[in-house]
Structures are given as C-alpha cells and as structure tokens.
C-alpha positions in Angstrom: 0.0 0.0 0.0 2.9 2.4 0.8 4.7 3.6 -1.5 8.5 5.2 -1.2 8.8 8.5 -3.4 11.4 8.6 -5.8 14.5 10.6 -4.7 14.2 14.2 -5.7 18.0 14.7 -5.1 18.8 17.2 -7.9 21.3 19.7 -8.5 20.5 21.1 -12.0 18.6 24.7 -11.8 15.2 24.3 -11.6 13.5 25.3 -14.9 9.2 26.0 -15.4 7.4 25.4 -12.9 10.3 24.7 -10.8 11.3 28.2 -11.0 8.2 29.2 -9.0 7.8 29.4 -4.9 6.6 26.2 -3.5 3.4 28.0 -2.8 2.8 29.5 -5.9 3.4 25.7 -7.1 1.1 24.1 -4.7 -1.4 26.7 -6.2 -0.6 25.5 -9.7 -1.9 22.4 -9.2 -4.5 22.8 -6.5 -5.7 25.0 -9.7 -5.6 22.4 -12.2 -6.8 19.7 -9.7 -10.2 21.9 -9.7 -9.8 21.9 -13.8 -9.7 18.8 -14.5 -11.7 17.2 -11.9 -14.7 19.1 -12.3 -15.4 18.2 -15.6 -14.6 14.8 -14.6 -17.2 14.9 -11.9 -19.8 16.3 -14.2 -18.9 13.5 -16.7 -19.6 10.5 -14.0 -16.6 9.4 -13.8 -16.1 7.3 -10.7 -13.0 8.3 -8.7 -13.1 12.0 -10.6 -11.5 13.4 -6.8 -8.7 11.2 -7.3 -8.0 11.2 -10.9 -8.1 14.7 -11.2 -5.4 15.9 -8.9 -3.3 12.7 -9.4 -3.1 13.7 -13.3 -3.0 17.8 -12.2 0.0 16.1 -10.1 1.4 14.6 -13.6 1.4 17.6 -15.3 3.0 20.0 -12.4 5.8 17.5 -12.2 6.4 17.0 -15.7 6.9 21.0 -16.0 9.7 21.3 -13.7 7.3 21.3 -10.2 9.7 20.6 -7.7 7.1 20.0 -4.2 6.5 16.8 -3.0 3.2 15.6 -0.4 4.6 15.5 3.1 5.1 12.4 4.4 3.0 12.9 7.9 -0.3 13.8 4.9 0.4 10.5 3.2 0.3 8.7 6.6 -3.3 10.4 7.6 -4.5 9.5 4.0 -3.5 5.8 4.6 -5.6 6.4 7.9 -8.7 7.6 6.2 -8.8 5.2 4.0 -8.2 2.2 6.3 -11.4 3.3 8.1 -13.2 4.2 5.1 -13.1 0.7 3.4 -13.5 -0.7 7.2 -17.3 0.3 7.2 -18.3 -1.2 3.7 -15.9 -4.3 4.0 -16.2 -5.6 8.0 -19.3 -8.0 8.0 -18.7 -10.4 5.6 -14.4 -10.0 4.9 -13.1 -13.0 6.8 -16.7 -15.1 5.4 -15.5 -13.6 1.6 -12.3 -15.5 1.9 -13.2 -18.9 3.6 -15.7 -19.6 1.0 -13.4 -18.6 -2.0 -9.8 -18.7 -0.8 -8.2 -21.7 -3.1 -9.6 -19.6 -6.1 -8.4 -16.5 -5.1 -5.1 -17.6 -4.0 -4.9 -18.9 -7.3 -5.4 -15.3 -8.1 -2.8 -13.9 -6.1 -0.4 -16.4 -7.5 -1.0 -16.1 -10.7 -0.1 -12.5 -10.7 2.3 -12.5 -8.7 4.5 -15.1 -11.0 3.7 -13.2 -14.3 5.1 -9.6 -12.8 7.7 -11.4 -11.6 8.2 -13.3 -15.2 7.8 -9.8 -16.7 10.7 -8.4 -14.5 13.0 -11.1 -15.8 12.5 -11.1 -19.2 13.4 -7.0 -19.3 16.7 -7.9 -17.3 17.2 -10.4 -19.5 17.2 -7.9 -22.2 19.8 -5.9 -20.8 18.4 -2.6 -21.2 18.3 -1.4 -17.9 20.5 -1.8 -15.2 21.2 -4.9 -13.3 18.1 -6.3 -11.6 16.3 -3.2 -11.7 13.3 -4.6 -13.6 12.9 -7.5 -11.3 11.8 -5.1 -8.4 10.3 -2.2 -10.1 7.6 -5.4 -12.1 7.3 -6.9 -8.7 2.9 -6.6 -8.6 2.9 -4.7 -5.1 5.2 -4.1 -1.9 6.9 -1.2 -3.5 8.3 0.4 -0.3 10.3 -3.0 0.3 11.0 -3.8 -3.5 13.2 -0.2 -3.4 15.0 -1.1 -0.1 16.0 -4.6 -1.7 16.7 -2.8 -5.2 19.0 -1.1 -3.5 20.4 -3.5 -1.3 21.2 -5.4 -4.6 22.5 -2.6 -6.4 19.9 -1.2 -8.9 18.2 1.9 -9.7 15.8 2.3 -7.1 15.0 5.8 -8.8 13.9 3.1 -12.2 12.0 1.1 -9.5 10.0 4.0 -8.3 9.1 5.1 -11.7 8.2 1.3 -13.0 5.8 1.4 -9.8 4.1 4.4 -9.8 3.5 3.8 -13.7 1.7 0.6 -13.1 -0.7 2.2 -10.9 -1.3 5.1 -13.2 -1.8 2.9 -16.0 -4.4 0.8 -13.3 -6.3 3.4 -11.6 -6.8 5.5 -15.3 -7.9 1.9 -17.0 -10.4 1.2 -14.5 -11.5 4.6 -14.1 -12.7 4.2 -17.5 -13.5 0.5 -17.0 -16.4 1.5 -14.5 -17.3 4.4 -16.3 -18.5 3.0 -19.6 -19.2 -0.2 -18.1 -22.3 1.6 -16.1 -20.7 0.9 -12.9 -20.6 4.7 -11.7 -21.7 5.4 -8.1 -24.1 7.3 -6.5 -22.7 11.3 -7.0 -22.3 13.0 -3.7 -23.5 16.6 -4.8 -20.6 19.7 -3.0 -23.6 20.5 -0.5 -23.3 17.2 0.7 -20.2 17.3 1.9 -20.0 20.2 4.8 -23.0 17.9 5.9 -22.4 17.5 9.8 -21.6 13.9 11.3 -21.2 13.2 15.1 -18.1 14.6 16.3 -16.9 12.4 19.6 -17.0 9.5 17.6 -15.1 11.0 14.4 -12.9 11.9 16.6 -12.1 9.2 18.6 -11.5 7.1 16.0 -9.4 9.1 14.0 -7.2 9.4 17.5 -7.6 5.4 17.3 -6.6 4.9 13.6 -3.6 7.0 13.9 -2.2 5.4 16.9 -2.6 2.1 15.5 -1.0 3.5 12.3 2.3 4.5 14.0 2.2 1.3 15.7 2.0 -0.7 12.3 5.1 1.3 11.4 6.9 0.7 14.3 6.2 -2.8 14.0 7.6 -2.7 10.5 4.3 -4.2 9.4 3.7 -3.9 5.6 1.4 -1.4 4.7 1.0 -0.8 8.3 -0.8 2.4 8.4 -3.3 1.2 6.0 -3.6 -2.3 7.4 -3.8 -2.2 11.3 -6.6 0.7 11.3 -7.9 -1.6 9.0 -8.0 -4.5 11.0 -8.8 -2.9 14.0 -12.2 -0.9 12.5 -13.6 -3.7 11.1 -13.4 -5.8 13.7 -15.0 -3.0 15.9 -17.4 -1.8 13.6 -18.8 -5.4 13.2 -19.1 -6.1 16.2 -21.0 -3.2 16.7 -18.7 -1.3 19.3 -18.8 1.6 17.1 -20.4 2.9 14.3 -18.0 5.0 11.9 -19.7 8.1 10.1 -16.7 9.8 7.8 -17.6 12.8 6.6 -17.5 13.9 2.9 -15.2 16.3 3.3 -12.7 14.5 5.2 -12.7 12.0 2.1 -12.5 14.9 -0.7 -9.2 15.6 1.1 -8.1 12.1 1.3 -8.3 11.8 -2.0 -7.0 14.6 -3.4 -4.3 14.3 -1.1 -3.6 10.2 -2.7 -4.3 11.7 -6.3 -1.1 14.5 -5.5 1.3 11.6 -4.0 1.1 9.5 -7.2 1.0 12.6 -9.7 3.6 14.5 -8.3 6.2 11.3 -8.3 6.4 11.7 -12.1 9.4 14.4 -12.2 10.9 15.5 -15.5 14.5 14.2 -13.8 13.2 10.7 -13.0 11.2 10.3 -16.4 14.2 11.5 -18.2 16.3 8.9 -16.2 13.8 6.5 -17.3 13.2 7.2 -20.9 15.3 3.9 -21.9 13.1 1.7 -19.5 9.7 3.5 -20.9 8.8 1.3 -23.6 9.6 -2.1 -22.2 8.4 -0.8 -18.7 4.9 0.2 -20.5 4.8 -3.2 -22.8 5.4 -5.0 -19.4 2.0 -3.4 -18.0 0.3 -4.3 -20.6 0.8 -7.5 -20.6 -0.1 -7.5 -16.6 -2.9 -5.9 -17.2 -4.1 -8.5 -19.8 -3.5 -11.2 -17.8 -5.4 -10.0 -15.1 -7.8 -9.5 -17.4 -8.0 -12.9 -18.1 -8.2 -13.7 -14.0 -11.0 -11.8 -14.0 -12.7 -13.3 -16.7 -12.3 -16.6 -14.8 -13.4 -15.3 -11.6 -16.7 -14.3 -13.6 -17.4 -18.0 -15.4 -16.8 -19.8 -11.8 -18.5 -17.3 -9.7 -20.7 -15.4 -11.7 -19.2 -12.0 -10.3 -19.9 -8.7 -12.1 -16.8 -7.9 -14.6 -15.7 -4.6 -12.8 -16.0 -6.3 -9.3 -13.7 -9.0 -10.7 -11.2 -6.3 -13.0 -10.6 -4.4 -9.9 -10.0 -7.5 -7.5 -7.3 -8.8 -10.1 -5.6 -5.1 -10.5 -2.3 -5.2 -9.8 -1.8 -2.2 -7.7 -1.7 0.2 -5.9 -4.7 -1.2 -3.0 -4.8 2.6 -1.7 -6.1 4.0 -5.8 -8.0 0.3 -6.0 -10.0 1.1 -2.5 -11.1 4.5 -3.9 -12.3 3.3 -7.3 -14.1 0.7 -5.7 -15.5 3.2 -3.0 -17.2 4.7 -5.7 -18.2 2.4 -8.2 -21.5 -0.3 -8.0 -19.2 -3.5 -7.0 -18.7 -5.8 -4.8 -16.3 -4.0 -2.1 -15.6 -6.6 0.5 -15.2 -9.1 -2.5 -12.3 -6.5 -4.0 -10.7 -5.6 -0.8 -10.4 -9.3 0.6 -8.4 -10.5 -3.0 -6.4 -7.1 -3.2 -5.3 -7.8 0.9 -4.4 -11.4 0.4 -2.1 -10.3 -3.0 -0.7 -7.0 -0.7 -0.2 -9.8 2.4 1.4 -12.8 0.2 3.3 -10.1 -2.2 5.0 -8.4 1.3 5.7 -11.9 2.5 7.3 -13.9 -0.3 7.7 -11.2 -3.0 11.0 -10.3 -1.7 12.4 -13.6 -1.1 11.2 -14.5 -5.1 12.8 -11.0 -6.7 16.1 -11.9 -4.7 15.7 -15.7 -6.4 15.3 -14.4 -9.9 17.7 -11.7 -9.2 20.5 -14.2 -8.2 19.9 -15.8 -11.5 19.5 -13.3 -14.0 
C-alpha cells in the first residue's frame, strides 16, 4: 500500500514550474486539480477526486514542479482510507475469503508469478541496469522492493518510476472501466459534503486509527498504516462497538491528497532517467494488465461475479487507488478488498524472497 517517493535529489537549476515558490506551485496544481476534476465529476466518472489531482499532479511535475506531499499527509490519507473501506468491507471480509480462498489464491499467485516473469525477461534484455526490472515489475510491496533494489545494487529511482507507472496505468484503466461499463456510483453533490456527522465518535476514532498506524510502522508491518486501522475498524465496527460516520469532506481531502502523491512522483528528472526503460516498462503493463484481465474473466465464469468487481479484484496495484475506485463504483467491495489484501499480504511476504531468487539468476 505504501509507497516510497522517488529521490528528488537534484542539483540542475530548476526550470518552469520549478522556478516558482513552492506555494505559488502548490497553487498550480490545486488550480488544475479543480480543472480537471470538475469536468470529470460532471462526466460520471467514478473516482473524478482522485483522478483529477493525481493527473494535475502529472502535469505540475512533468513541467519542472519541484514539491512533493509530506510524508505525515500521506500517513493520515492511509488512515482515512483504512477506516473508510472498514465500514463497507467488515461484515462479511473473513466469510468472503473462507468460501473462495483456493480460487483466489490462485489469483494472487497467478499474478504474482507473471510480474515477476515480466521483471525477468526485461533484465534479460539488458536494457536497464542490473536487476532493476525485477523489483520495479514486482505486482505490489513497492516500499520493500526499493530497499531490496538497492540492497542489490539497482536503480531504485527506475524502480520508483516502474511502480508508480503501473498504478497510473491501473487506476486511469479502470477509471474508464467503470465508467462506460455503467458501474458509476451514487454522486455526492458539493452540498453534501459540509454535511455534519457526530463529532466524539469521528474523533475518537481518527485518535484510534492513527495510533494504531504509528504502531504498524513501528512494528515494520507492511502497509501498516493502512492495514492495522484496517484491521482494527472492522473488527469493531462489526461487532458493533462503534459505528464509523466519515464525513464527505474528510474523504475529498483524502483523495486529493492520494491523487497529488502518485502525480507529483512523475518528475521530468526521473522520467528522463527512465526514458530507456519507458517502452519495455509500458509493454510489461500491458501484458499485466491482460493477464489479469483474463483472471478476471475466470473469476466471472466460476463465480458469476460482475466484470468490474472482478477487473478491480485482479488489479495489480496500488490497493490505496484500488480502495477509492471501488469506493465509488456499483461492485462488490468486501469481495475486491479481501483479494487485493491477500495479494498486498502474500506479495509483502514472499515477493522479496522470489525478486532476490530471480535476481540471483538473471
């Protein structure tokens, strides 16, 4: 779910954009952000509030923009989210799994192996460095795929790119996916969102989902800040101990806040870096893409799924963009969030140990 930016190291003088102050820059794009996305809203298009400021992000970065999303706002985003999903996905999440789990570990598998088949065939190639491509094709994990990268001597700056591209390519495809495929959501009209929701228990378990966010990065846990506010919500808003009420504003910000992170990785520096891996890096998403295509068409023939319900639960990454499409589309949720947490778990777990394996023989 986390994902490390790209270093923004860079000595040249900054040119367009770049030249401006950082607030004049964060303008820019807040600017275009409200461009973009409001014709996308108007349009139906599910997601709009994230796929408007994550391509404003594109642009800003592409011409020179040189600000990045604090960290601490990526951490509260993971937070919101985690307890956004947790009251669509907690009653029937554990039940989802037990009753399909060899199929959808099948799944998991299955994409798992062909990103990492995808990886080795563009190392074989030779045309980027060393076993760069194994960890940047690696289908999720990205935080820990750069820290091995690294460990093993590749561009992690190449890894960075190859992951945020993946999700761009993702969270724009089904974007579209859901759009034509009449599986938009309910709008929430701009009244609607100032509209007031209880404050103690908003409160309380925002205090809640951050504390258990810092604890899943102290624990090192994968993910953590998504995961254990995860965890923790849905077990308590099953049980009934508390009911969660997020209010529409709160989850404009959110994802604005995720569309900026992904956009804003996309530097003129790191694309120009990159421009040798762009083709083979794109071709390699493609084919990803397809195959998960074709997981989700089996998931449809054996259980009679809807086709965007069973697209977005074979996505490859990111779960963050994946959670918010799905948040706003006509699917199953819990269905999508149980396969896309089993791939994040069994990617974090043995993803590492298999790019190391095919890096060792490449």
């Amino acid at each position: 779910m986390s994902r490390a930016s790209p270093s923004t190291k860079n000595t040249a003088v900054p040119t367009g954009i770049g030249k401006l102050s950082a607030v004049l820059q964060w303008a820019t794009v807040g600017a275009l952000s409200i461009v973009i996305t409001v014709p996308l809203e108007l349009g139906g298009f599910p997601a709009a509030l994230l796929m408007g400021p994550m391509l404003a992000g594109i642009v800003v970065a592409l011409g020179g923009g040189t600000i990045r999303l604090p960290r601490i706002f990526f951490f509260i985003v993971q937070v919101v989210l985690a307890l956004m999903i947790a009251t669509t996905v907690s009653e029937d999440f554990l039940g989802t799994f037990q009753r399909n789990w060899p199929l959808m570990l099948f799944v998991v598998v299955s994409v798992i192996s062909v990103s990492t088949l995808c990886g080795w065939l563009i190392t074989r190639t030779g045309i980027l460095p060393g076993t760069t491509a194994i960890w940047g094709s690696s289908a999720g994990a990205a935080s820990t795929m750069m820290m091995m990268a690294e460990a093993y001597g590749a561009d992690a700056r190449l890894v960075a790119f190859m992951q945020y591209l993946r999700v761009v390519f993702v969270a724009s495809l089904a974007t579209l996916v859901a759009h034509f495929g009449g599986h938009d959501g309910a709008a929430v009209p701009p009244y609607a969102w100032f509209e007031p929701v209880p404050l103690p228990p908003l409160v309380l378990m925002l205090a809640v989902g951050i504390v258990c966010g810092l604890a899943g990065q102290k624990l090192r846990i994968p993910a953590g800040a998504f995961l254990v506010p995860f965890a923790l919500a849905a077990v308590l808003n099953a049980s009934g101990t508390i009911s969660i009420e997020l209010p529409q504003w709160l989850l404009v910000i959110a994802f604005t806040l995720l569309g900026w992170n992904i956009g804003l990785g996309f530097t003129r520096a790191i694309l120009l870096h990159a421009r040798r891996a762009l083709l083979p890096t794109v071709l390699s998403i493609l084919a990803l893409i397809s195959f998960s295509g074709l997981l989700a068409g089996l998931l449809i023939l054996v259980l009679g799924i809807d086709p965007l319900t069973a697209y977005l639960s074979t996505s490859p990454g990111g779960l963050d963009s994946i959670a918010v499409i799905a948040a706003s589309s006509k699917v199953d949720i819990a269905f999508v969030m149980t396969l896309q947490t089993a791939r994040l778990i069994l990617v974090t777990l043995f993803g590492p140990w298999l790019a190391r394996f095919v890096a060792d023989r490449a």
